[in-house]
C-alpha positions in Angstrom: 104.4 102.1 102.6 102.1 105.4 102.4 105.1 106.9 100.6 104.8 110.1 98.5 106.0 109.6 94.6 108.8 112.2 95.1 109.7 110.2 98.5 110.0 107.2 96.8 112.1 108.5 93.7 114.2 110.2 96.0 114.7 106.8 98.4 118.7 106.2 99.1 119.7 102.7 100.1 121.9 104.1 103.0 117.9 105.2 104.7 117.2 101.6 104.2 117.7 100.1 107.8 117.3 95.6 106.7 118.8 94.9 110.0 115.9 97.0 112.0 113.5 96.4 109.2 113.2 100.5 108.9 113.0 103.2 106.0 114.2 106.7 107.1 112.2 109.4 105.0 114.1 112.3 104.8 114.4 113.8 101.7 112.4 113.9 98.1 113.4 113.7 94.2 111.6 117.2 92.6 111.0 117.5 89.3 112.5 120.2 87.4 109.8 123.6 87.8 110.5 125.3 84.3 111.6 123.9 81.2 115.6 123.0 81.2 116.6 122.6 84.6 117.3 119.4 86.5 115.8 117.2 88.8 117.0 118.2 92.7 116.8 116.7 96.1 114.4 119.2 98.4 112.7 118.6 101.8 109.9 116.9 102.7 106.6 117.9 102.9 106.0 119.9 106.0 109.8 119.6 106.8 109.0 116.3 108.8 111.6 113.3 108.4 110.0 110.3 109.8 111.0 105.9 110.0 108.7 103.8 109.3 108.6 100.4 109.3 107.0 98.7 106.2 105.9 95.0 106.5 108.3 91.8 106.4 107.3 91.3 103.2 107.6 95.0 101.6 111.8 94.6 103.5 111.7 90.9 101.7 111.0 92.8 98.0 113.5 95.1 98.5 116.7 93.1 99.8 115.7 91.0 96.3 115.3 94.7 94.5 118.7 95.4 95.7 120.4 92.4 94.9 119.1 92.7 91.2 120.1 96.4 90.9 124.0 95.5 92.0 123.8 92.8 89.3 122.6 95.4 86.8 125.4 97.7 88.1 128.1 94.9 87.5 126.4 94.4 83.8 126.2 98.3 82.7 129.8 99.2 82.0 128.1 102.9 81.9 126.5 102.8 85.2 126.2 106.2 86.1 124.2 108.0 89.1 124.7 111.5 88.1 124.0 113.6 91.2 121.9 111.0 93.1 124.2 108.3 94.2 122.6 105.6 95.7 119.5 105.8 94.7 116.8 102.4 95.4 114.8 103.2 92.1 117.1 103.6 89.6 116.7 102.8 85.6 118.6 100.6 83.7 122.1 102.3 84.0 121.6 104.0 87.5 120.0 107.1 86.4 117.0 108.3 88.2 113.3 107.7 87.4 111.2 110.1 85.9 107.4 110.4 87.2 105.8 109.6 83.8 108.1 106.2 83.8 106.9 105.9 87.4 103.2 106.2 86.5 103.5 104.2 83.1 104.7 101.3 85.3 101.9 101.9 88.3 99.6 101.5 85.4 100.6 98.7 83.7 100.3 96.7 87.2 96.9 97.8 87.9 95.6 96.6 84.2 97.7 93.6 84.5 95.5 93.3 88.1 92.7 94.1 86.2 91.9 97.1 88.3 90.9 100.6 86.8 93.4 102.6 86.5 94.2 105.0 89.3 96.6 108.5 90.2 99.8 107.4 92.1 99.3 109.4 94.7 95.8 107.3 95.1 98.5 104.5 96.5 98.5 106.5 99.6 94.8 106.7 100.5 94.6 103.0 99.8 97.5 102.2 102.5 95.8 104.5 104.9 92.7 102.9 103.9 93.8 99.7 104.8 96.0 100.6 107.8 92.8 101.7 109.2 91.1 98.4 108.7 93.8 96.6 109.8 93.0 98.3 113.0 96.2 100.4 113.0 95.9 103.3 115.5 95.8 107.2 113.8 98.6 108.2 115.1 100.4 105.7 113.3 99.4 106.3 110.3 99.4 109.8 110.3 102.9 109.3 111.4 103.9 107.0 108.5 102.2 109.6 105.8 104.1 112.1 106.8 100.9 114.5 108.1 101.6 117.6 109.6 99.1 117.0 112.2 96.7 113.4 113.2 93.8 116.3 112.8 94.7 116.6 109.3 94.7 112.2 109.2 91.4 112.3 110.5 90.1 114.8 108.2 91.2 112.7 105.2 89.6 109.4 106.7 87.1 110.1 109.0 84.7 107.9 107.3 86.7 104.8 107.5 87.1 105.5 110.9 83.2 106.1 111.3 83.0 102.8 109.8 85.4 101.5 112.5 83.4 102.9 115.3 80.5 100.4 114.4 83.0 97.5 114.4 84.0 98.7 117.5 80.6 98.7 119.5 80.0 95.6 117.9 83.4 94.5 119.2 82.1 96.0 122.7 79.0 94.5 122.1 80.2 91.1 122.1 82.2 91.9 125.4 79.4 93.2 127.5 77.1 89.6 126.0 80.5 87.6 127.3 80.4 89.6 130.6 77.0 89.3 131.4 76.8 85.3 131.3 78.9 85.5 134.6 76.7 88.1 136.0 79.4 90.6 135.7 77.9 93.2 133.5 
């Protein structure tokens, strides 16, 4: 989803739109700054709520995510969501997740993939990476990252996008050759 770690941790059900196939960003999980105080809801980066709409498929995992975590609920006689009620990633009794558990479990998928292991927040460059290939437009993405500005998009991928003007000509190319064998080029 492009999702930032604290974005994710911090990811209610009730922003969870199945019907419209939507995720409303609007808030993060911050770790504690000093030593003794608690984890706390803050704003997002740049102050910028934003929907986005994950694939089918990323909708499918979650409805199944969902319907596991009520049956946890049901099982854990000390279910307990402390001050973040509703929380999508919770642990075994309804607590939230911690980033070091979050990151433990990011890398035992990669080695279990058999790719080397990565930062979390290297998630994000990859689904802008491929959002680009997949021939998704800037804006979009920018939009579904949460950037302050498409300049600041660009900036972080301009050599994918480089990479897509060649397709492109080549796309254009192949146009202009299809053109030209009616005599309309």
């Amino acid at each position: 989803t492009g999702m930032r770690e604290g974005e994710l941790l911090g990811l209610q059900w009730s922003c969870v739109d199945f019907k419209r196939g939507t995720v409303r960003v609007e808030k993060q999980l911050q770790r504690p700054r000093r030593k003794g105080d608690e984890f706390y809801f803050s704003s997002l980066k740049n102050d910028k709520e934003r929907t986005i709409t994950p694939a089918p498929d990323v909708m499918k995992v979650l409805r199944e995510h969902k319907r596991k975590q009520n049956e946890a609920r049901l099982k854990a006689p000390l279910w307990d969501c402390g001050a973040f009620p509703d929380l999508v990633f919770t642990n075994e009794i309804g607590g939230h997740l911690i980033y070091a558990y979050l990151l433990n479990q990011y890398k035992k998928i990669l080695t279990a993939a058999g790719l080397e292991q990565r930062r979390f927040h290297d998630a994000r460059h990859t689904y802008a990476t491929l959002s680009l290939l997949a021939g998704d437009d800037i804006k979009t993405i920018s939009a579904n990252l949460g950037h302050a500005t498409v300049a600041f998009t660009l900036d972080q991928y301009a050599h994918y996008v480089d990479t897509m003007r060649e397709v492109s000509a080549g796309k254009m190319q192949a146009l202009i050759d299809s053109l030209n064998r009616y005599n309309l080029g």
